[in-house]
C-alpha positions in Angstrom: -25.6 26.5 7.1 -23.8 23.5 5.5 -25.3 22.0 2.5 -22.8 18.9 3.1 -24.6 15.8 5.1 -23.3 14.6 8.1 -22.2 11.5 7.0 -20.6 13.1 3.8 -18.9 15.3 5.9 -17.5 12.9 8.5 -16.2 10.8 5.5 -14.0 14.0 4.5 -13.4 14.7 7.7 -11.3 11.3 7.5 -9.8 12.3 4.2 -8.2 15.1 6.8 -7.3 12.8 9.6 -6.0 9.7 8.4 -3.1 10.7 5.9 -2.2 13.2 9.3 -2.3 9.9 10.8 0.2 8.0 8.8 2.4 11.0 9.3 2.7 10.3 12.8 2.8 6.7 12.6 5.7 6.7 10.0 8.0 9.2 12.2 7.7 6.9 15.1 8.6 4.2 13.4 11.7 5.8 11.9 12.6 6.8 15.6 12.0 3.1 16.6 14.1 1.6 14.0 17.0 4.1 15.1 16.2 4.1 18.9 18.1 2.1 21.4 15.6 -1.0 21.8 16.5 -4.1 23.3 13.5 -5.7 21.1 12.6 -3.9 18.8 10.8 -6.0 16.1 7.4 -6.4 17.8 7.2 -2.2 18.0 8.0 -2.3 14.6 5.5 -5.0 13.7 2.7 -3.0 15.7 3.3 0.4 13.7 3.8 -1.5 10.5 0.4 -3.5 10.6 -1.4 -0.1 12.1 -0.2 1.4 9.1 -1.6 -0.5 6.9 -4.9 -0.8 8.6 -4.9 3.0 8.2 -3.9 2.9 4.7 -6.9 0.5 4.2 -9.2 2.7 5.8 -7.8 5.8 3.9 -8.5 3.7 0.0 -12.1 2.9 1.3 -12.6 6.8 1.9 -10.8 8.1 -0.9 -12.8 5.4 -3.1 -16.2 6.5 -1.5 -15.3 10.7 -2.1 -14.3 9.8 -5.9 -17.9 7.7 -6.4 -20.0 10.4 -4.8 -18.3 13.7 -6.5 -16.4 14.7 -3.2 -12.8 16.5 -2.7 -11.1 18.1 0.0 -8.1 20.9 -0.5 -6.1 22.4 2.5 -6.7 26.3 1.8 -4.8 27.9 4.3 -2.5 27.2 7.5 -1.6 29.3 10.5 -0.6 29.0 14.3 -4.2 28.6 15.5 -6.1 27.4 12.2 -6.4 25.3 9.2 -9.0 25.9 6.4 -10.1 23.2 4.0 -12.5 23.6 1.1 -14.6 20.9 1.0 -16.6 20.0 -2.6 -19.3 18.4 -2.6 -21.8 18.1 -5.2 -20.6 21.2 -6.9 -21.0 22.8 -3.7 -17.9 24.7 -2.3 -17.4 25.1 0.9 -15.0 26.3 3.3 -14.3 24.6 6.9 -12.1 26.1 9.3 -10.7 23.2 12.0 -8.8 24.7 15.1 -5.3 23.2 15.5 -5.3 21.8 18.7 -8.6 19.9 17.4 -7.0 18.4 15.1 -4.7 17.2 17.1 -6.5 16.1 19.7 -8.6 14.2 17.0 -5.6 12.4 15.6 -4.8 10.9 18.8 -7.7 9.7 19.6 -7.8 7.7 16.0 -3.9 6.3 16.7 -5.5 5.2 19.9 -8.4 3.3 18.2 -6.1 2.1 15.5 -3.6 1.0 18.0 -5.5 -1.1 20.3 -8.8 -0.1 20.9 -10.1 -1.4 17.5 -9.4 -5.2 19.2 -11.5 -4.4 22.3 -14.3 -2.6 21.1 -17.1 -4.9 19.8 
């Protein structure tokens, strides 16, 4: 039982996601700049403004966990699992996320950052 809200939780959920998100973004940027585009500037331009979007989005969380006592710490990594402590309140506890999950969740977020955020209203 998880003495964590839901909405606390998502928001450090997001603490997880969105830094694995820039990751991503800034390695494919690196391979556009060296990759053999004919037109390259309006790639770059996408994956530059999505950045920063992200990076926006990543302040507002870290700003909301620092005003409502919350902090997340990666605990342990293997092939199939990740753990994360999550502190909240005092509280400590201890998530395990799946791999594969977390990947699955990152692309769904490059996908809303990278054009669905303009369509959904």
């Amino acid at each position: 039982m998880t003495r964590i809200p839901e909405m606390e939780r998502d928001m450090m959920e997001k603490a997880i996601y969105l830094p694995m998100l820039l990751t991503i973004l800034n390695r494919d940027l690196q391979v556009i700049k060296i990759g053999n585009f004919k037109l390259k500037q309006p790639y770059i331009d996408l994956i530059e403004n999505t950045m920063k979007a992200v990076q926006s989005e990543l302040k507002n969380t870290k700003n909301y966990m620092y005003k409502h006592a919350m902090k997340i710490q990666e605990v342990n990594r293997d092939e199939a699992f990740t753990m994360f402590l999550f502190i909240y309140n005092g509280y400590e506890e201890y998530h395990n996320y799946f791999n594969p999950r977390l990947r699955n969740k990152v692309q769904e977020l490059l996908e809303y950052y990278l054009y669905k955020r303009f369509t959904i209203s």
